[in-house]
C-alpha positions as CSV (number, residue, x, y, z in Angstrom):
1,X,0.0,0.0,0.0
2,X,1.6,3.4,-1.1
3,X,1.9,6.0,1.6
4,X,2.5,9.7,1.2
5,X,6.0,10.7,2.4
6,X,7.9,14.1,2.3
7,X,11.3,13.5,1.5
8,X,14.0,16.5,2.4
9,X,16.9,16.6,0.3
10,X,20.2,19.3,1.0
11,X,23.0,19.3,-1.3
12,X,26.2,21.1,-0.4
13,X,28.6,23.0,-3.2
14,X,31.7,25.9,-3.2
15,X,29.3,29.2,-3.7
16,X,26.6,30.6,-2.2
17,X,23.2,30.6,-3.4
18,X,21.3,33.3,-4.5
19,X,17.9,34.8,-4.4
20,X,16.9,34.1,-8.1
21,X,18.2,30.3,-7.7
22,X,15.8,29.4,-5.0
23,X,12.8,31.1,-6.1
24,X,13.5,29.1,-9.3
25,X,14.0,26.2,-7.5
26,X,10.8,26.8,-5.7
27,X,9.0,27.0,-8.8
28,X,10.2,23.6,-10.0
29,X,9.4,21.8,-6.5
30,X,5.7,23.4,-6.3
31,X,3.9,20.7,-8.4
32,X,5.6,18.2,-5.9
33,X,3.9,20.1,-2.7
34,X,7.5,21.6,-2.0
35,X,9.3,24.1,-0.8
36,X,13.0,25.5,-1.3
37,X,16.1,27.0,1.0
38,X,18.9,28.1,0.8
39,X,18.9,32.0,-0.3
40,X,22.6,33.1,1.1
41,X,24.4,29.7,2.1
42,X,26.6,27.1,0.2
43,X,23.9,24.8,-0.7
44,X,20.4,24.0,-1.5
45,X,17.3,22.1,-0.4
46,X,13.6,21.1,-1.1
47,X,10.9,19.1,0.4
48,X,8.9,17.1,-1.2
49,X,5.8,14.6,-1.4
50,X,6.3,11.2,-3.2
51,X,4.5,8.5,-3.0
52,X,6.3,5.1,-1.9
53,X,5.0,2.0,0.0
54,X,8.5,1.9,2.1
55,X,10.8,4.3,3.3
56,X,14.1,4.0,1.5
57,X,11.9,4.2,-1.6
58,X,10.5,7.2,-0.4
59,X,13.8,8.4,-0.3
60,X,15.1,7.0,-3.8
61,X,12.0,8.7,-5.1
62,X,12.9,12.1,-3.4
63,X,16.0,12.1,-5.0
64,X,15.3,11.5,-8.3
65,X,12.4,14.3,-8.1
66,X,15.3,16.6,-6.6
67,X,17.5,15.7,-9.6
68,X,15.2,16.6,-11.8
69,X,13.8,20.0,-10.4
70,X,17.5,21.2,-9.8
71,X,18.2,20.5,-13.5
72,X,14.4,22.1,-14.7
73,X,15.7,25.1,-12.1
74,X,19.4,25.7,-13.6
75,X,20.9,25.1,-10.3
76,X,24.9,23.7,-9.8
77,X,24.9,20.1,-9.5
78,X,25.9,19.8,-5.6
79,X,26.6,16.6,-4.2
80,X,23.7,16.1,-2.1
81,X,24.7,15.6,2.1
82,X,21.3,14.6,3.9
83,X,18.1,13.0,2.6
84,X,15.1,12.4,5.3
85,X,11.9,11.2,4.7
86,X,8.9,10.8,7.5
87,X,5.8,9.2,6.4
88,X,2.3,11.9,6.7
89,X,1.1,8.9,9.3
90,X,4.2,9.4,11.1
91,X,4.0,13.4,10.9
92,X,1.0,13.6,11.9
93,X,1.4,11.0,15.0
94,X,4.8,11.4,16.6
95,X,4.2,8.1,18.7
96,X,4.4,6.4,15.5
97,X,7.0,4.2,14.4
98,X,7.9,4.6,10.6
């Protein structure tokens, strides 16, 4: 059974981000329910909803959404350095167990 799960992906790089960059990034995660940061630091991240039945293929999802809105954006190709994902059930009830 597939379960709703928002995935957070940060990638790291050598410059700092600018304004533009995120709000295009922004635009390119908002048909995944997302949102964007990283206006003034070295690096980059979104949230995301995919739909997966486990966790780590929430998570191999995520990525490959965050691949493809970074290119659709025109952002540097960071190496990403954290990836979380927590299922809605799980958001919404902290006592339970992903």
């Amino acid at each position: 059974m597939s379960v709703r799960w928002s995935v957070s992906v940060h990638a790291e790089g050598d410059r700092t981000i600018t304004h533009d960059e995120v709000l295009r990034l922004a635009d390119a995660v908002a048909v995944h329910q997302g949102v964007a940061s990283g206006i003034g630091t070295p690096g980059y991240g979104a949230q995301i909803v995919v739909d997966a039945d486990t966790e780590p293929e929430a998570v191999g999802r995520g990525r490959v959404v965050f691949a493809e809105v970074v290119e659709e954006a025109g952002l540097p190709g960071f190496p990403i350095v954290r990836v979380d994902a927590i299922s809605e059930e799980a958001d919404a009830d902290p006592d339970v167990v992903p």
